[in-house]
N, C-alpha and C positions, 0 to 999 in steps of 0.2 A: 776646303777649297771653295773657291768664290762669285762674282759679279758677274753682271750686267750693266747697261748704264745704268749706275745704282738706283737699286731702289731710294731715292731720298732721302729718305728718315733713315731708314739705317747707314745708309751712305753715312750722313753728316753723324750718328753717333759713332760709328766707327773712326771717322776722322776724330773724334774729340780724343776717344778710348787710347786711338795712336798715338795722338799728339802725348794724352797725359805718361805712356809709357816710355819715353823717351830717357833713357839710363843717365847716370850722372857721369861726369868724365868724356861724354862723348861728342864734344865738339871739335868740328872739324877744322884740323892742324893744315889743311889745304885748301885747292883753289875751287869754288862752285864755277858752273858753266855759264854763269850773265844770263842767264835764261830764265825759262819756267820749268826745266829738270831737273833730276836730285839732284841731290848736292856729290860731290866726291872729295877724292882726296887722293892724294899718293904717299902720304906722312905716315908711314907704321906708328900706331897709338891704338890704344884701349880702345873699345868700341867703335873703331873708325869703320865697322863696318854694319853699323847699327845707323838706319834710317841716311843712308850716304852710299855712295858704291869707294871700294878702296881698292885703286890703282886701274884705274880705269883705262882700257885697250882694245884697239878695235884689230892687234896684230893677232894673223894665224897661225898655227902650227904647235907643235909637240905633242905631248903624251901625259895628261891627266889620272895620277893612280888612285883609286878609291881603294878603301877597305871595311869591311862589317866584318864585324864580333861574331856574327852567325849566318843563318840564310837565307836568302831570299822568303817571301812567303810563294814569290813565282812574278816571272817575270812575265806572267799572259796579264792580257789587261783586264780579262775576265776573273781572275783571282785572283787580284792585287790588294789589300788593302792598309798597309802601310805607308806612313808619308812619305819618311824617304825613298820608297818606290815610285810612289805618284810622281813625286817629286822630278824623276831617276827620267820615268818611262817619256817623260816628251823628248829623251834626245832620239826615240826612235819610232813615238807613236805620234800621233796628229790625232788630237781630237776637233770635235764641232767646233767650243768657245777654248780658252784659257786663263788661266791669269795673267796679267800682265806681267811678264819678268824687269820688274823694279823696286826698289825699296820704297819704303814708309808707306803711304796712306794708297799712291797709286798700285803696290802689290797687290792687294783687294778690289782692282777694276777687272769685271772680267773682258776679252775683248776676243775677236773672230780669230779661229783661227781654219781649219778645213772649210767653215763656212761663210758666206761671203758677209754676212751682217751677225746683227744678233736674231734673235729667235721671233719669228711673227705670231702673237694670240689672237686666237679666236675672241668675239666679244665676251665668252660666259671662262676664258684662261680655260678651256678643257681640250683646247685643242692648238699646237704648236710646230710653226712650219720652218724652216731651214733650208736656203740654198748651199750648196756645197763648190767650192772654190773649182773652177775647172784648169788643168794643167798639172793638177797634183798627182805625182807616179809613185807606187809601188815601189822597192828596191827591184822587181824584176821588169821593171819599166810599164806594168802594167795601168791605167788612169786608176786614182778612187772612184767611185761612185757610189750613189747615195743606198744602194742594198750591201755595198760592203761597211757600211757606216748600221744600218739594220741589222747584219748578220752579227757582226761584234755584238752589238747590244741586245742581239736574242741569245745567243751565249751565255751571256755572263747570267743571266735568269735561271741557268740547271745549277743549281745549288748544291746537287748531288757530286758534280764531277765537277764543278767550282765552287766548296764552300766558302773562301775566302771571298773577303768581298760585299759592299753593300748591297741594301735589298733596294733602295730606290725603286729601281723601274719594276721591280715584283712587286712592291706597293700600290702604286699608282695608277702603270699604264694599262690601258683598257681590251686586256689579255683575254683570249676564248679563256672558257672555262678547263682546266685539267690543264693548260699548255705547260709543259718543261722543258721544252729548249728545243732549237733545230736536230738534238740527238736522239730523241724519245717521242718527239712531237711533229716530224718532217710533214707529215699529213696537213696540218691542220694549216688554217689560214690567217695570219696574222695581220691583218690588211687591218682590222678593226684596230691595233695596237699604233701598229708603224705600217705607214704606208709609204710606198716610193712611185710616185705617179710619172718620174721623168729618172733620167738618170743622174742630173742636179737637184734634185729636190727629194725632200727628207720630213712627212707629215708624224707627229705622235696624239696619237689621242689618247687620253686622260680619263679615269674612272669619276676625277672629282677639281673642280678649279686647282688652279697652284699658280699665281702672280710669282714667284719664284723660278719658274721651270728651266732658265736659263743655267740656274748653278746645276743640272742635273746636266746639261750639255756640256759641262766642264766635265763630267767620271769620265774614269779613262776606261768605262765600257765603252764610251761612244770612238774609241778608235778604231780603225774601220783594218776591217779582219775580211780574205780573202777567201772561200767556202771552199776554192776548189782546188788550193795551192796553201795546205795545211790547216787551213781554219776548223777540214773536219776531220780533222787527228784527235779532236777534243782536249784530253791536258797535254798530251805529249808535243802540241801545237809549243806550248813554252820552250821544248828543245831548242827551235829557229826562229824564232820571229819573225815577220816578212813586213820589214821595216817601212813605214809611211815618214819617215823622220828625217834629218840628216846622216843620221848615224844607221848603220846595220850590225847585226851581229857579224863578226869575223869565227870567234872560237868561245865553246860554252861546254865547259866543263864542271855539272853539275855538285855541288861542294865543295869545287874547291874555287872556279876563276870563270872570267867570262872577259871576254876584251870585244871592241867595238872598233869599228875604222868607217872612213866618209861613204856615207850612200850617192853613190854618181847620178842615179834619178831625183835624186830629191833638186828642187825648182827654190833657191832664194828669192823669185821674182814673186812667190805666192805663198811668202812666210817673212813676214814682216817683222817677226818680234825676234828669230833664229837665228844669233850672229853666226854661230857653227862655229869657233874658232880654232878648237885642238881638231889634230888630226888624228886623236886616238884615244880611246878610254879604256884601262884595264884595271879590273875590280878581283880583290881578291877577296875570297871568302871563309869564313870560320877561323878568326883572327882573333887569337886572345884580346879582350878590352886591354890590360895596361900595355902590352906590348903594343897594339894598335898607337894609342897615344903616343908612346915613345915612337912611332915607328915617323908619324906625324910628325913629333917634335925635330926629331933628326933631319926629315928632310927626303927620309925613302918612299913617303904617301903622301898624296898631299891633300886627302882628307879622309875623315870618317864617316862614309856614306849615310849612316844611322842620325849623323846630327842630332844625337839626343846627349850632347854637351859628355867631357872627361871625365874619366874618373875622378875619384877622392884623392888617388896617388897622385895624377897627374896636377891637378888642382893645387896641390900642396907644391908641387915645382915651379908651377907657370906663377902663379900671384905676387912668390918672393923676387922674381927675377924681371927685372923690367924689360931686357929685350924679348923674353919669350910673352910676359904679358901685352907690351903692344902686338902682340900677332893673334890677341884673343878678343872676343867679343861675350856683351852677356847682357843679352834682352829677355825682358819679360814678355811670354808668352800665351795664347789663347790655348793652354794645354791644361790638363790635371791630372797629377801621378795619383792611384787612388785603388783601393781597394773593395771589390765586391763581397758583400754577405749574403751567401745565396740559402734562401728560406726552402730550396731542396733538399736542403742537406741537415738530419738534424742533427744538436735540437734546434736548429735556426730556423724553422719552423715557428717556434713560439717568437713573437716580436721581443718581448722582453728577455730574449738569451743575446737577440742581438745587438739590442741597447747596453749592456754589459760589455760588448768587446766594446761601442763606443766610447762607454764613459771611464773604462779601465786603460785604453789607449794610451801610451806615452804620444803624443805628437809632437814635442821636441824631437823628439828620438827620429820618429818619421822622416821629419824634415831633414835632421842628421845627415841620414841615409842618402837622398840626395846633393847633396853637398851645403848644408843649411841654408839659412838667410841669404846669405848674397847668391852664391851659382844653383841652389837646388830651387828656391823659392820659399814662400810665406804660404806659412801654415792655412790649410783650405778647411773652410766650416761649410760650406757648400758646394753643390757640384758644376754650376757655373762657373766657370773663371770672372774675373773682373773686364777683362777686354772684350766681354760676348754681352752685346746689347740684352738686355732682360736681366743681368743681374743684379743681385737685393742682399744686401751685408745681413744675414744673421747668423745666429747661433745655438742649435737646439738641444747642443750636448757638453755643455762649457762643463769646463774642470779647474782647475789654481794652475796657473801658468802653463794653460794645455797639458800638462805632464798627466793626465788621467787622475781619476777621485776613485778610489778603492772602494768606497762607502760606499756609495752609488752603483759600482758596477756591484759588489755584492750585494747589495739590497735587488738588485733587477737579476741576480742569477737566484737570490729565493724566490720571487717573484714567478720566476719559469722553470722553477721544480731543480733547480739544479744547483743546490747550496755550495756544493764542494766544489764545483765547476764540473769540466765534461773534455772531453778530446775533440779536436778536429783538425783538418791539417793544411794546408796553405801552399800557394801554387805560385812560383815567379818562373821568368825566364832565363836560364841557366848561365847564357853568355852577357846576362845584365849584374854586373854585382852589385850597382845599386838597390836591385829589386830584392835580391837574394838578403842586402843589407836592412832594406824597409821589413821585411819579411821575419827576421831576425832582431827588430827590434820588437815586432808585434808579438816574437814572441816571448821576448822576457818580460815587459809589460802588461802582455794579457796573464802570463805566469802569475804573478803575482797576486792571484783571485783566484789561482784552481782551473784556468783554463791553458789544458797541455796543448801546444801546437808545435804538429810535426811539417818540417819542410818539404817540400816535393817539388823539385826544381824540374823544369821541359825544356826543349827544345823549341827556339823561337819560331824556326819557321813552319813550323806544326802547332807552334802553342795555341789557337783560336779555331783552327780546322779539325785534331785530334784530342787535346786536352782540357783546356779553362774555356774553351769556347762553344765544347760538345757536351753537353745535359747530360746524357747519358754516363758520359764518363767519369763530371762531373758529380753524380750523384755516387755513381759505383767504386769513387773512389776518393769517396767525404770530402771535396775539396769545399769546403764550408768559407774559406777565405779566396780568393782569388786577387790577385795582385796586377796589373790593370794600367795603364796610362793611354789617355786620349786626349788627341788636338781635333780642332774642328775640319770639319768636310767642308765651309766656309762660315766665316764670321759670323753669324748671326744665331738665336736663338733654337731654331729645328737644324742646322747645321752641324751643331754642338751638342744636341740631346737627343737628336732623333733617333739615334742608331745606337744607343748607351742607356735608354728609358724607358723604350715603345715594347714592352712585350710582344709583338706582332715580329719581332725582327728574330726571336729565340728560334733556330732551326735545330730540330730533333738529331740531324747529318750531321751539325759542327759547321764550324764556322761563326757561328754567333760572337759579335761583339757586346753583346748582354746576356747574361746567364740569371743576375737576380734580383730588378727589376719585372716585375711581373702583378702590377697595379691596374686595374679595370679603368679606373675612374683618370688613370692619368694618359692611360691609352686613350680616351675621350677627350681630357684637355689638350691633348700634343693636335688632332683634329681639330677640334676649337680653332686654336691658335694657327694652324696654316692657312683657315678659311678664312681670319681673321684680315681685315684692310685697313683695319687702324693703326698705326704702330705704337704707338702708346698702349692701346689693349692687349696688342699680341705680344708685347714685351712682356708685360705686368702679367697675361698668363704664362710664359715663360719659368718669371717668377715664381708664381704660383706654384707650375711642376715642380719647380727643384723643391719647393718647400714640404710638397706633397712625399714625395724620393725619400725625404728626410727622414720626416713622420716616422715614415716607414722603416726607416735604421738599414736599408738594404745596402746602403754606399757607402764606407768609412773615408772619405775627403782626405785628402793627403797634403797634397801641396800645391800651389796654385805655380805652376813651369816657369821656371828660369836654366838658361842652359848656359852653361862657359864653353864655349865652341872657340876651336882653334883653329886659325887662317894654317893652311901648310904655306911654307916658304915656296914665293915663282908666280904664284896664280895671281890671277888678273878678273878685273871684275866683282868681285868681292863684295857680296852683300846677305843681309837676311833678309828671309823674303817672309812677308804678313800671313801669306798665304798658307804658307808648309811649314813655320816657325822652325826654320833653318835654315842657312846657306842657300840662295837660288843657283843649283846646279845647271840649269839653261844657261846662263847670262855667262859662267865659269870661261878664261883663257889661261894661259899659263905660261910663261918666261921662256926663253930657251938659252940653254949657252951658260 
C-alpha cells in the first residue's frame, strides 16, 4: 500500500514501471472523459479494466456478492494482513491517508482521508503530526477523535493477541521500554510514542528518521477503534466492528458469511474519495475455488474477494470463449508467488542443502502451477518484482531452460553431507490449489535427486498466525519448504522487502510474514537504505539486499504476479487498482434490474 505527494524519485519511477506494464490488447474500445482522468470505457473487452475504469457510474443501489475460498485472517484492523482485506476494510474503516481509489499511475498517490492534509515532519523526519477531519461519526454517532486513531494503533502492537499483521509501528515508534499494548501495558504512558495534545490532532514520534512516514498512515492499524465500545474485547472486538466507514456490519457469522448495509452516521461531506454506491455487501465464506469461479462466471457472485486471479479450470473456459474473456482482465503485478527455505529446519541449516533444492527446481513447472506465462506470470530469479523501483535483473542459480540441473543440485547435496538427499516437508494453503499445485511440482522435481517432500497443506486464515508463520511450529514440524506469496505494502523498495527480509519482523507468537530470512548484515542494509535520501542509493541498496537474500539460497523465487481476474456480470466501476494488485473494491457499483 502507498503515497504521499510522492516522493519524486520514486514517484516518477513508478510512473515509468506502470506505464511499461501496460498489457497488450488493452485498448480502450470507449469514450475517455476530455479531461485529465482515467480513461474508461463501457465496451466489455479484454483488459478493459487494466489502467481505465469499465462501465463507469455514479448510480446507487443493490447488493454486491463477494466470495473467498477460505477465511478471513480477521476482520479487526489490528490483525489484518492480507490484501484483499486491506483492500476490503476501507468500506468500513477510515484510516489517516489512503490510496487514491483510481487506476494506473494515480492509484499509488496516497491522499487524506480521516486527516485533514498529509502528515507534518519534524526537521530531523522523527517526529510526525496529523490533523484529523472534524464531523467524522462512529456508526453509533459517536465524533472520531484523535485517541481513537492512538488506540487502534496501540492495539495492533500486542502481537500476542494480534499476531497477524505488520510490525511497523513496533519497529519504529518511540515506545517505553517492555510496552505491549493497551491489554498488558494500561499503566504505562505512551505520550513519548503517540501523543494527542487536542482531540484533532495526532503527534508520532519516531525511534529514528523515516521521510516515508506517510505510507505508515495508510495501515489499516491507524483506523480509529473506540476503547470503550468494544475496542477493549481485544480479538473478540472482530465479532462487530464499530464501523468509521459508509458501510457497518449488519450479520457475521464466523465461517461461513458476513453482510454489510449503509452506516447512517458516516458524513459524504468529509470523504471525498467514498462514492458508497451499493446498498449492500454480502460475502460468503469457505467457497471451494472452482465452484467460486463458476459461481462468478454464472452470475450468482460477482466477485472473488481474494483477487489472486482463477483457477487453471476456470482459465481453460474463459480464454477460449470470447464473451467470457472480455469480462476478464490480466495485469502484471508488484506481487511474487514464492517459496521460503527456512535454515531452521534441517538440514537447511547447511547453505549448500539449500542451494540443491534451487538448482534441482523445475521452474517451468512452478510457473505451471500458476497458470504459466500469460495469467500466472514469468518465471522470478529474484525477490523483487520488476515494478518495485530497486530492482536488478540477475541470476544466481540458472539451469537449461529453468527446468533445474540435476548435476548441480547433486553435486551441492554432496557438498552438505547428504548424497542420497534427505526428507522435508512443504506447506501451502489448502483452499489455494494453485499453491497446493506449485507445491507438488516441487516435489517431483526436487524428487528427482533424493529429496522426498511431503505436503502439508493449512488452513489460510491461520496459515501465518499458527503454522508457516509461527517458528515454533515451523521447526517442530520440519516445514523446511514454505510456500509464500507477497504484494507490496506500497510500491517501493522497503514496502516490498521489509516485512519478507528483516529478521527483526520473526515473532516466536506466529504471525510472522518471514520465517527464513534471518541475515545480520541485511538487517543493517534494510536500515541503510530507509536512512538513505538519495534514491539512486537507496535503490541500488535495495538491490543489493535482494542479492544478498539470494546468496543466501533462503527464497526459491517463483513467479513474478500475473493474475486473470474476472469482472462478474452488473458491476460498475471496474478497475485494478496499483495499490492492492486487484480490483479496487472501494470505487465497486453494481446494475440492478
Amino acid at each position: 500500500m502507498k503515497r504521499k505527494r510522492l516522493f519524486p524519485a520514486i514517484a516518477a519511477a513508478m510512473a515509468v514501471a506502470l506505464a511499461a506494464s501496460a498489457c497488450g490488447g488493452s485498448e480502450s474500445g470507449g469514450d475517455g472523459d476530455g479531461g485529465g482522468g482515467p480513461e474508461s470505457t463501457t465496451e466489455a473487452a479484454f483488459n478493459a479494466g487494466v489502467e481505465k475504469i469499465f462501465n463507469p457510474s455514479d448510480k446507487k443501489g443493490g447488493t454486491i456478492k463477494f466470495a473467498n475460498n477460505g477465511e478471513w485472517d480477521s476482520l479487526d484492523t489490528a490483525d489484518t494482513y492480507y490484501g484483499y482485506a486491506w483492500n476490503f476494510s476501507r468500506l468500513y474503516a477510515r484510516t489517516l491517508l489512503m490510496f487514491k481509489p483510481a487506476p494506473g499511475e494515480e492509484g499509488n498517490e496516497l491522499v487524506p482521508d480521516l486527516a485533514e492534509d498529509m502528515g507534518t515532519a519534524s526537521e530531523d523526519q522523527k517526529t510526525w503530526t496529523y490533523k484529523i477531519k472534524k464531523g467524522v461519526k462512529f456508526e453509533n454517532g459517536e465524533e472520531v477523535k484523535a485517541a481513537d486513531v492512538k488506540y487502534g494503533v496501540l492495539r495492533s502492537l500486542d502481537k500476542v493477541t494480534f499476531p497477524d499483521g505488520p510490525t511497523y509501528f513496533n519497529d519504529f515508534l518511540d515506545l517505553p521500554e517492555g510496552y505491549e499494548g493497551p491489554y498488558k501495558s494500561a499503566s504505562m504512558n505512551t505520550d513519548q510514542a503517540i501523543e494527542t495534545p487536542d482531540d484533532y490532532t495526532i503527534v508520532f514520534h519516531l525511534k529514528q528518521p523515516l521521510s516515508s512516514f506517510d505510507y505508515f498512515a495508510q495501515l489499516v492499524a491507524t483506523a480509529p477503534v473506540p476503547a470503550d465500545e468494544g475496542g477493549n474485547k481485544g480479538a473478540k472486538y472482530q465479532d462487530h466492528i464499530i464501523s468509521s466507514g459508509p458501510y457497518k456490519f449488519e450479520d457475521n457469522q464466523p465461517g461461513k458469511s458476513f453482510a454489510m448495509v449503509r452506516n447512517d452516521q458516516w458524513d459524504a461531506k468529509t470523504d471525498e474519495y467514498r462514492k458508497a454506491l451499493p446498498d449492500r455487501y454480502e460475502v460468503t465464506l469457505n467457497m471451494n475455488a472452482d465452484s467460486l469461479d463458476q459461481a462468478v462466471m454464472d452470475g450468482s457472485i460477482n466477485l472473488d474477494v481474494v483477487g489472486d486471479g482463477v483457477e487453471p479450470a476456470a482459465q481453460g473456459t474463459i480464454l477460449p470463449d470470447q464473451e467470457l474473456k472480455s469480462q476478464a482482465d490480466n495485469a502484471e503485478l508488484a506481487r511474487l508467488w514464492y517459496t521460503g527455505i527456512n535454515p531452521t529446519v534441517k538440514p537447511f541449516d547447511n547453505i549448500e542443502c539449500r542451494k540443491a533444492v534451487l538448482y534441482a527446481a523445475d521452474m517451468t513447472g512452478y510457473q505451471t502451477a500458476y497458470g504459466g506465462p500469460f495469467s500466472g506470470g514469468d518465471i522470478a530469479t529474484t525477490v523483487i518484482p520488476p515494478l518495485i523501483p530497486g530492482y536488478k535483473k540477475f541470476n544466481l542459480y540458472e539451469t537449461p531452460d529453468m527446468k533445474g540441473d540435476v548435476d548441480k543440485a547433486k553435486d551441492a547435496l554432496t557438498k552438505c553431507g547428504q548424497p542420497n538427499g534427505f526428507e522435508t516437508n512443504i506447506s501451502y494453503r489448502n483452499e489455494r490449489p494453485k499453491e497446493k499445485a506449485a507445491a507438488e511440482s516441487l516435489q517431483q522435481s526436487l524428487g528427482r535427486v533424493g529429496i522426498k517432500v511431503t505436503l502439508k497443506g493449512f488452513a489460510q486464515g491461520d496459515y501465518y498466525s499458527q503454522f508457516a508463520g509461527n517458528p515454533p511450529f515451523v521447526v517442530a514440524n520440519k516445514l523446511g519448504l514454505v510456500i509464500n506469496g507477497w504484494g507490496a505494502d506500497w510500491n517501493d523498495g522497503f514496502g516490498f522487502l521489509g516485512q519478507i527480509v528483516d529478521s527483526r519482523v520473526i515473532r516466536e507468537t506466529g504471525g510472522s510474514s518471514n520465517t527464513s530470512v534471518r541475515i545480520p548484515e541485511v538487517d543493517q542494509l534494510i536500515d541503510e537504505a530507509v536512512n538513505e535520501q538519495d534514491t539512486a542509493k537507496r535503490e541500488q541498496l535495495w538491490g543489493d539486499i535482494d542479492r544478498r537474500v539470494m546468496e543466501e539460497a533462503v527464497i526459491l523465487p517463483g513467479v513474478y504476479a500475473k493474475s486473470l481476474l474476472f469482472r462478474g456480470k452488473g458491476l460498475t466501476n471496474v478497475f485494478i487498482s496499483p495499490a492492492f494488485s486487484m480490483y479496487d473494491y472501494l470505487a465497486l457499483g453494481v446494475e440492478q434490474g
